[in-house]
C-alpha positions as CSV (number, residue, x, y, z in Angstrom):
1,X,0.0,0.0,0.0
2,X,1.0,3.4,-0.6
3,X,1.6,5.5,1.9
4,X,-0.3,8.8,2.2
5,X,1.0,10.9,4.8
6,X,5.0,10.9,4.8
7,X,7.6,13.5,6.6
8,X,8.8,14.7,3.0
9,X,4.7,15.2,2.4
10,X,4.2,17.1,5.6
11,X,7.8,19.2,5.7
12,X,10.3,18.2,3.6
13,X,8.6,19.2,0.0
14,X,7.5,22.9,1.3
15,X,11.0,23.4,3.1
16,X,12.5,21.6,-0.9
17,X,10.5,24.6,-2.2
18,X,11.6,27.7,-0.3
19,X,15.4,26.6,-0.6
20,X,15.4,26.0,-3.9
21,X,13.0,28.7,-5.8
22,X,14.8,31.1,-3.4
23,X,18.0,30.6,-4.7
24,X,16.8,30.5,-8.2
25,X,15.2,33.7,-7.9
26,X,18.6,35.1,-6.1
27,X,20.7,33.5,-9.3
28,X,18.3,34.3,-12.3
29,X,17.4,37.7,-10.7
30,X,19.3,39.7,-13.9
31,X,17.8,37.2,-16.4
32,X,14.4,38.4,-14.8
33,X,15.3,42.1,-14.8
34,X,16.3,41.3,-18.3
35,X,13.2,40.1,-19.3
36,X,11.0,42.3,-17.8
37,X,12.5,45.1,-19.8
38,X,12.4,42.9,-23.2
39,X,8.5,42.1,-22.4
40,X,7.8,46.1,-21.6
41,X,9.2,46.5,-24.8
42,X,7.8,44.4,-26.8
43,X,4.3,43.7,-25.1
44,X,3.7,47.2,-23.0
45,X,2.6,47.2,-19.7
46,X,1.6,45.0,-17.6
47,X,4.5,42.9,-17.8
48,X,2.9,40.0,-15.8
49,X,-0.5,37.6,-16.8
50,X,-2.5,37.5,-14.4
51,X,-5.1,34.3,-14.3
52,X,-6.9,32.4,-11.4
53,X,-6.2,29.0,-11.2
54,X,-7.4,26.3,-8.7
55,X,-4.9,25.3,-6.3
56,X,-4.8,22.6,-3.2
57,X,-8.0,21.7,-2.4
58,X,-9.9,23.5,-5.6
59,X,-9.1,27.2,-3.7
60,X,-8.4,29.6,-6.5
61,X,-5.3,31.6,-6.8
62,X,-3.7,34.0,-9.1
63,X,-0.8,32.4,-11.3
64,X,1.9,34.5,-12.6
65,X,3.9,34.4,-15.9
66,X,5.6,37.0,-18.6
67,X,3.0,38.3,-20.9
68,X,3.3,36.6,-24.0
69,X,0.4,37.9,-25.9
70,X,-1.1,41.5,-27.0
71,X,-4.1,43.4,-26.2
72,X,-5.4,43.9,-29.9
73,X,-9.1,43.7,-30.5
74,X,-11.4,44.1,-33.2
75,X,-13.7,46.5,-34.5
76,X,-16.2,45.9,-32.2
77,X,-13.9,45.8,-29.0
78,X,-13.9,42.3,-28.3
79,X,-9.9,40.3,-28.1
80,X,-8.8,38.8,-30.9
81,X,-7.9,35.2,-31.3
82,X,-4.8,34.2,-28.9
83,X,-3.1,33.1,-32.4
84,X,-3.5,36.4,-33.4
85,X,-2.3,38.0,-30.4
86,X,1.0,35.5,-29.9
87,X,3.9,37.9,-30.8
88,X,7.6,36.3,-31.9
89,X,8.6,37.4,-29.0
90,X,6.2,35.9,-27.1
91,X,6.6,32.3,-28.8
92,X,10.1,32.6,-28.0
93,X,9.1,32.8,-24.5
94,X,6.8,29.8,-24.2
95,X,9.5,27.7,-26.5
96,X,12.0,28.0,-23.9
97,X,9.3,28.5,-20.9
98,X,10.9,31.5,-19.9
99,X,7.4,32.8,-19.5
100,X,7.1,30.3,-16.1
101,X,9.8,32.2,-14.1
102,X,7.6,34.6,-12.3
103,X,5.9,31.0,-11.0
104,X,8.7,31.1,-8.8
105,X,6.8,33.7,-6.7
106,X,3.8,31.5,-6.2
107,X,6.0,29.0,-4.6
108,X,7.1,31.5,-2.2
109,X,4.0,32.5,-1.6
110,X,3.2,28.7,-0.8
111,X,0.6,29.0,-3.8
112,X,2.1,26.2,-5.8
113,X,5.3,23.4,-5.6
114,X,8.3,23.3,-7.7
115,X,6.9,19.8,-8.4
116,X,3.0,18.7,-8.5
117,X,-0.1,19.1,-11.3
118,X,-0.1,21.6,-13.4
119,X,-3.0,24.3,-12.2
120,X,-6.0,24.5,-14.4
121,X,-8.7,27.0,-15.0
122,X,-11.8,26.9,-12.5
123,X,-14.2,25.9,-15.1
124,X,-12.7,22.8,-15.6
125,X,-13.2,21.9,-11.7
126,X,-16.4,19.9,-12.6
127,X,-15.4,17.9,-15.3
128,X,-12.8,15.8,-13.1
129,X,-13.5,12.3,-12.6
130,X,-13.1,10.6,-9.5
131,X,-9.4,9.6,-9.4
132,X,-8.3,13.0,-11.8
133,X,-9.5,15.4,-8.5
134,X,-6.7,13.4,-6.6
135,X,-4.6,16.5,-8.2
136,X,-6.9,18.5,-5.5
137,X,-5.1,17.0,-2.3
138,X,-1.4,19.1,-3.0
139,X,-0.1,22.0,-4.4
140,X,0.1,22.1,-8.2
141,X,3.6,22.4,-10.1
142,X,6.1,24.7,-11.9
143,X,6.9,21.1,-13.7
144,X,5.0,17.6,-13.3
145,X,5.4,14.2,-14.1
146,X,3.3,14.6,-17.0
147,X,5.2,17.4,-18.3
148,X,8.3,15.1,-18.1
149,X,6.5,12.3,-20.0
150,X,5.4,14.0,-23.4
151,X,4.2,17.7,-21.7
152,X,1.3,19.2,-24.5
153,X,1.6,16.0,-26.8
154,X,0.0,14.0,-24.4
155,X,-3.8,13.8,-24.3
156,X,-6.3,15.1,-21.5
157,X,-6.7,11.7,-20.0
158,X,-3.2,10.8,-20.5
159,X,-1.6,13.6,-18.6
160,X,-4.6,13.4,-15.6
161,X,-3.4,9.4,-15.0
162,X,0.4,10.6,-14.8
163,X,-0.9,13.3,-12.5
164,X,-2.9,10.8,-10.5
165,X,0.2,8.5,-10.7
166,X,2.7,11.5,-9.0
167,X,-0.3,12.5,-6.5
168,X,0.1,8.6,-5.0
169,X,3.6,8.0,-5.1
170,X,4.9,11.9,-4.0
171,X,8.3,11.5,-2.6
172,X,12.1,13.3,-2.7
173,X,13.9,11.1,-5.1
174,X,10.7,11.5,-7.2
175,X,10.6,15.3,-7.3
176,X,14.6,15.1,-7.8
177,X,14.4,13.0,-10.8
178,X,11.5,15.4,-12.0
179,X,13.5,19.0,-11.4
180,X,16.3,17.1,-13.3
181,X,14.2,15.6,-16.4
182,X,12.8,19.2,-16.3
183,X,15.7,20.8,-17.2
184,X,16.3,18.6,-20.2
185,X,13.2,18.7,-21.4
186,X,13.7,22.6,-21.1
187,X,16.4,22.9,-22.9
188,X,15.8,20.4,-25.4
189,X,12.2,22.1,-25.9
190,X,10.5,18.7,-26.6
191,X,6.8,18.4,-27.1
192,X,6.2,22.3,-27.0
193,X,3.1,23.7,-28.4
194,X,3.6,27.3,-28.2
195,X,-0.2,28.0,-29.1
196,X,-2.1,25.7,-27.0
197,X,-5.4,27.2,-28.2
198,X,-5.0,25.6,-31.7
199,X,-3.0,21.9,-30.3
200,X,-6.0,20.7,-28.8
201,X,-9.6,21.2,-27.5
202,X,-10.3,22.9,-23.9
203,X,-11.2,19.9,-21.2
204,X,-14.5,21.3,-20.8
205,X,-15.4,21.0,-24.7
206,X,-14.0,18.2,-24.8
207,X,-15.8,16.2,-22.2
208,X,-19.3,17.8,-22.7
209,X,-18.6,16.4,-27.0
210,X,-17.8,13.1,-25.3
211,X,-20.6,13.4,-23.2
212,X,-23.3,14.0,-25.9
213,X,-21.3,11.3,-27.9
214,X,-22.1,8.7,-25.6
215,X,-26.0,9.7,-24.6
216,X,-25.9,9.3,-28.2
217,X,-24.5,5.9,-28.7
218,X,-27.2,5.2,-25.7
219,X,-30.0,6.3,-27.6
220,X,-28.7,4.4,-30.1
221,X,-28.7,0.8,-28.4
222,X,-32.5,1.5,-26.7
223,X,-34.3,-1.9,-28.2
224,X,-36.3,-0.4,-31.5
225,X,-40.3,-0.5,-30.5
226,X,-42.0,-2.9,-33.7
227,X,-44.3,-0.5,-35.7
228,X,-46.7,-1.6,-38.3
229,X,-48.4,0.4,-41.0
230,X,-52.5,-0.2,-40.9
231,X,-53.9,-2.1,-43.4
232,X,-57.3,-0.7,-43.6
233,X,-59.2,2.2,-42.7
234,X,-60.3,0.7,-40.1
235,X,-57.5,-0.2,-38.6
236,X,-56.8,3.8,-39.1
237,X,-59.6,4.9,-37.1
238,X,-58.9,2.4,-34.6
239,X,-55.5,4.0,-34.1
240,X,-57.0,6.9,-33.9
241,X,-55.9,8.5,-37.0
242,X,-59.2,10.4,-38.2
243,X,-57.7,12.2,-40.8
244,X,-60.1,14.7,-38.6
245,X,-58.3,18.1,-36.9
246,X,-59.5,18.1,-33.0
């Protein structure tokens, strides 16, 4: 049996987290300086995105990236199209996931883990099977075991069971071998879909077209009811076809 509550679960990951995103924030502090004046450039002001996202135990926080989009909108006022609004600049910053350094905050803040789920949107909160909302029960992740095993190419389902998976098995050596995949993956920029919005469908679309999909294939196996045509007019009228408007 795997064992639930652990020392590294109760102290050890949080006290793993304030050491470590501490001293990256001390090291990369002129990378981030740096990049804050590129995005000002390049995007305007604000620098950060802002976005609630549901952390442990479903309570919503605010996460916090580099901007990597613009503010352009149509005619009519409303925002363009997030392929539309996805600068060079900005895809350069997702490619190498520069964009995630301000994360490093959040951990701080003991908003997120260097390690865990990735956080999600609060509409997406109900569409969470049974063993998916085991992400729910710790602090969601800079980096995951999903996003070491295939990151955006994997599928919905496929990167909730390696969530689940992490979520049961939490330990040091695990996290260590996580930060250090991490890195290559990084570097290497494997499986990177700067525009998310076009690589795949949201999880809420996606379930509720699975869900009518499958009251459909229900409908679809209800036993047919045997139907036959009258033979006479009598047999009309005793169906109660008149032919006569109440």
């Amino acid at each position: 049996m795997i064992p639930t509550t652990t020392l590294y679960r109760r102290f050890g990951k949080r006290l793993l987290d304030l050491v470590l995103s501490l001293t990256a924030l001390v090291l990369l502090a002129p990378l981030l300086v740096l990049l804050v004046i590129l995005v000002r450039l390049n995007l305007g002001s604000p620098v950060l995105f802002r976005q609630k996202r549901s952390g442990r135990h479903g309570k919503p926080f605010t996460i916090l990236k580099f901007r990597t989009m613009t503010e352009e909108r149509d005619s009519s006022g409303k925002r363009l199209a997030d392929s539309k609004r996805l600068t060079r600049f900005g895809k350069f910053l997702r490619r190498t996931s520069l964009d995630e350094l301000p994360e490093l905050l959040n951990v701080l803040r003991g908003e997120m883990s260097l390690v865990g789920p990735r956080p999600l949107v609060p509409r997406y909160d109900s569409y969470f099977s049974e063993r998916e909302r085991k992400r729910f029960d710790v602090l969601p992740g800079i980096t995951g075991w999903a996003q070491v095993n295939g990151r955006n190419a994997l599928s919905w389902e496929q990167r909730f069971a390696f969530d689940a998976w992490y979520v049961e098995r939490i330990g040091f050596w695990l996290d260590v071998t996580i930060l250090l995949r991490t890195i290559g993956t990084v570097l290497g920029r494997n499986h990177v879909h700067v525009d998310t919005s076009i690589a795949f469908l949201s999880l809420d679309v996606e379930r509720r077209m699975q869900a009518d999909e499958s009251k459909a294939e229900a409908v679809d196996q209800l036993p047919k009811a045997p139907f036959s045509t009258p033979d006479s007019v009598g047999d009309i009228h005793h169906c109660g076809f008149t032919g006569v408007r109440p």
